[in-house]
N, CA and C of each residue as an Amber inpcrd file, in Angstrom:
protein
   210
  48.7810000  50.2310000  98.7010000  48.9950000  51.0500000  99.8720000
  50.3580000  50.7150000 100.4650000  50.7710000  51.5660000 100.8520000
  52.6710000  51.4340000 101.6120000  52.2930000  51.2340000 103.1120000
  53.3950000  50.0570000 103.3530000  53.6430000  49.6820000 104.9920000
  54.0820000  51.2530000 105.6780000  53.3410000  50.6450000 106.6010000
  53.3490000  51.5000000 107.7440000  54.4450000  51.3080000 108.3130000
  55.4230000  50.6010000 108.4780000  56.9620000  50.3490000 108.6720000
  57.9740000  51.0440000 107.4820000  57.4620000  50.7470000 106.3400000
  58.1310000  51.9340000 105.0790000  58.1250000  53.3040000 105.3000000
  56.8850000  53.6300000 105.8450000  56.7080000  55.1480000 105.8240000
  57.2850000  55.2960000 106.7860000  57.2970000  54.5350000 108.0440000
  58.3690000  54.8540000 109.4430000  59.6100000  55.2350000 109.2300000
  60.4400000  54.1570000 108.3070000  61.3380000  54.2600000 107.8340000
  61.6890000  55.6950000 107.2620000  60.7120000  56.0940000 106.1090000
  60.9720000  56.9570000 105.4520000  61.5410000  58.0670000 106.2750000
  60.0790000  58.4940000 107.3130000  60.2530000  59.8490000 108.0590000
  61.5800000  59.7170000 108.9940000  61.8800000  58.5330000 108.9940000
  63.1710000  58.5800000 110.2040000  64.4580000  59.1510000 109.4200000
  64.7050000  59.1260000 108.0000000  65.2370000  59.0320000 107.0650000
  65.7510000  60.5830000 106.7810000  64.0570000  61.5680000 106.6150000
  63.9660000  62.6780000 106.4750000  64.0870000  63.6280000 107.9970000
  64.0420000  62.9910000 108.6660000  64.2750000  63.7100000 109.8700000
  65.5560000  63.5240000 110.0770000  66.5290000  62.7890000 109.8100000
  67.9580000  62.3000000 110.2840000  68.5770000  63.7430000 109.3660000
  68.1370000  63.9420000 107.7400000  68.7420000  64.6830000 107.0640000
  68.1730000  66.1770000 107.5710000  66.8200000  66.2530000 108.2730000
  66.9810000  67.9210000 108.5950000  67.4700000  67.9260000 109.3960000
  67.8820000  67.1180000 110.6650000  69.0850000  67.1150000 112.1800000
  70.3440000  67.7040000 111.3870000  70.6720000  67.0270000 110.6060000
  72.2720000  67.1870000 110.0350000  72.2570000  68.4280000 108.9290000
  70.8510000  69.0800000 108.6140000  71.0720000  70.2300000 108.0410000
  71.1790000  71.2070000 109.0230000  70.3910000  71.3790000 110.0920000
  70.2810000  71.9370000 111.0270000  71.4430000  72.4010000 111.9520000
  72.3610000  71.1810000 112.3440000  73.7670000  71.5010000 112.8940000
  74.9030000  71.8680000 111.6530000  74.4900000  71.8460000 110.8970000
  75.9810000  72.5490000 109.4540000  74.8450000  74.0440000 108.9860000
  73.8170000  74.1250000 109.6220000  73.0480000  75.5030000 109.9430000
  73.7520000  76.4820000 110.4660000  73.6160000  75.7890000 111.7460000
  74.4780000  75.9300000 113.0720000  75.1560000  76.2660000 113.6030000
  76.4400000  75.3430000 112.4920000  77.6460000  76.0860000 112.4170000
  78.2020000  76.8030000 111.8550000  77.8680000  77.1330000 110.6520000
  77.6270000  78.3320000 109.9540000  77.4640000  80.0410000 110.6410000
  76.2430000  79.6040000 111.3370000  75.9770000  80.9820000 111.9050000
  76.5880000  81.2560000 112.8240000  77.2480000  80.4440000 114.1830000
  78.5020000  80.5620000 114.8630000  79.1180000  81.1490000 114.2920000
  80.0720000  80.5330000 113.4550000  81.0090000  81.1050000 112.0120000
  80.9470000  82.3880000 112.3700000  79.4250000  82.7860000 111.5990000
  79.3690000  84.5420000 111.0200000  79.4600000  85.2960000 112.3380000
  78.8780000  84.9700000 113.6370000  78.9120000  85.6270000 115.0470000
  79.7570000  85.5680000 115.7020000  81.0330000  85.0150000 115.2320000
  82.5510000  85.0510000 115.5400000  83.2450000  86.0080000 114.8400000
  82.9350000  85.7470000 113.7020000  83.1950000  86.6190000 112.4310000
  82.7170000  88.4230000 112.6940000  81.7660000  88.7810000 113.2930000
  80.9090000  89.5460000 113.5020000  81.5310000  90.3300000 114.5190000
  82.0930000  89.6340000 115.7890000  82.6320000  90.0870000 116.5400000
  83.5310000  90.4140000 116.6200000  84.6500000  89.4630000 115.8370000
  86.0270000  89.8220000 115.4280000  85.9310000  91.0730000 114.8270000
  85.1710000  91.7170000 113.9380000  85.1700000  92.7400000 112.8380000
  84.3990000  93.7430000 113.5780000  83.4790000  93.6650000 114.8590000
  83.0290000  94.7230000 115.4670000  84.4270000  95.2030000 116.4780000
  85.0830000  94.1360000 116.8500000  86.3620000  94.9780000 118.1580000
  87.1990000  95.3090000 116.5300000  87.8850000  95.1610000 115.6550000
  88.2070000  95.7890000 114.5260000  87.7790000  97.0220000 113.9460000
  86.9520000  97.3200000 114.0830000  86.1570000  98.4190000 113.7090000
  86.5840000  99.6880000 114.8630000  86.5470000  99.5180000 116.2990000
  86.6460000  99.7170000 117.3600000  87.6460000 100.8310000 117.3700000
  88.5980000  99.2670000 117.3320000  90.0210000  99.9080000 117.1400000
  90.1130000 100.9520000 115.5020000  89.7660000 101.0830000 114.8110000
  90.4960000 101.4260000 113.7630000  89.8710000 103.0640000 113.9720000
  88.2560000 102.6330000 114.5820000  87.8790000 104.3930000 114.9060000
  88.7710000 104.9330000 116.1660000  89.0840000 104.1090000 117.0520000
  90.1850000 104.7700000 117.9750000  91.2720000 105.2280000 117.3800000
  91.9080000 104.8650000 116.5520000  93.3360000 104.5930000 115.7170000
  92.6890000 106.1660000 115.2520000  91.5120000 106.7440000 114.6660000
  91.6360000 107.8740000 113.7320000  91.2600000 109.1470000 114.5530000
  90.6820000 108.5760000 115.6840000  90.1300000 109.6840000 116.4240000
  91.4100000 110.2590000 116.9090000  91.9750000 109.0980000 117.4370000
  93.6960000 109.8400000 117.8980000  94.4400000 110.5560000 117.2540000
  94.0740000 110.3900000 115.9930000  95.3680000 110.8060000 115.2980000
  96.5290000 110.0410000 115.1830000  96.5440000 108.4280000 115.7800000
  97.7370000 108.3530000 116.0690000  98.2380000 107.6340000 114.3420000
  99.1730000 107.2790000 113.6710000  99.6030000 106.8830000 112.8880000
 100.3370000 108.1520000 111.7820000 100.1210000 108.1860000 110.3960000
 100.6790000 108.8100000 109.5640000  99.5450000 110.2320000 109.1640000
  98.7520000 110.3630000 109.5460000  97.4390000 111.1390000 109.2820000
  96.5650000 111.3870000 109.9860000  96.4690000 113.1860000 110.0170000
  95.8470000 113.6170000 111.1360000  94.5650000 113.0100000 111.7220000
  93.8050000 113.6350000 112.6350000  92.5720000 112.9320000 113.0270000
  91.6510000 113.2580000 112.6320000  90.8090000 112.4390000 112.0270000
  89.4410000 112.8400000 111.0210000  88.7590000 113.5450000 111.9720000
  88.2750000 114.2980000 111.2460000  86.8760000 115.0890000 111.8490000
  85.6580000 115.3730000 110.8310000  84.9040000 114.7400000 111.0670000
  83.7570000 114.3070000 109.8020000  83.1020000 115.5790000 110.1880000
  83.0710000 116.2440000 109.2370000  81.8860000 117.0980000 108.9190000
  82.3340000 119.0910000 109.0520000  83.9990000 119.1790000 108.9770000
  84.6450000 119.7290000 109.5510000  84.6700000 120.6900000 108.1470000
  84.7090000 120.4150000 106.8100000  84.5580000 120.8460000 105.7520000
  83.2760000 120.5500000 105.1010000  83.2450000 121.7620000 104.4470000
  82.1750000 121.9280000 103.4090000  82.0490000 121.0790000 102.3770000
  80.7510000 120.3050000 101.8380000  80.8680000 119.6270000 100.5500000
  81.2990000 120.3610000  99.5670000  82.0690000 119.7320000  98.5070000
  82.5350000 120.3830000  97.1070000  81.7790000 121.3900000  96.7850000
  80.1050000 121.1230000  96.7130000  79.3300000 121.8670000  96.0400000
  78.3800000 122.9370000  96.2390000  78.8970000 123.7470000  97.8070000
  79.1480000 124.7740000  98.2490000  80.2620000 125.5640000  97.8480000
């Protein structure tokens, strides 16, 4: 039978490594919800950018033409 101080040990062991999976979890998903946001005001802008018209090419208008296969 295993000490009851071994197995203490153990779980302190396995709990130390899910803490430290948990914060590189963590930060990870920060990461992507930075990431997320950066690319939602990106998005933003680029549909402003087409709605205007402003740059080299007129302003889209989705749905303004017929599919090909009409």
């Amino acid at each position: 039978m295993s000490n009851p101080s071994s197995e203490n040990i153990d779980l302190q062991v396995k709990l130390g490594f899910l803490e430290r999976t948990v914060e590189e979890l963590n930060a990870v998903v920060v990461a992507q919800a930075d990431q997320l946001d950066d690319l939602g005001q990106r998005l933003k802008k680029l549909e402003r950018l087409a709605r205007s018209g402003e740059g080299d090419q007129e302003p889209l208008r989705p749905h303004d033409d017929p599919p090909p296969h009409y």
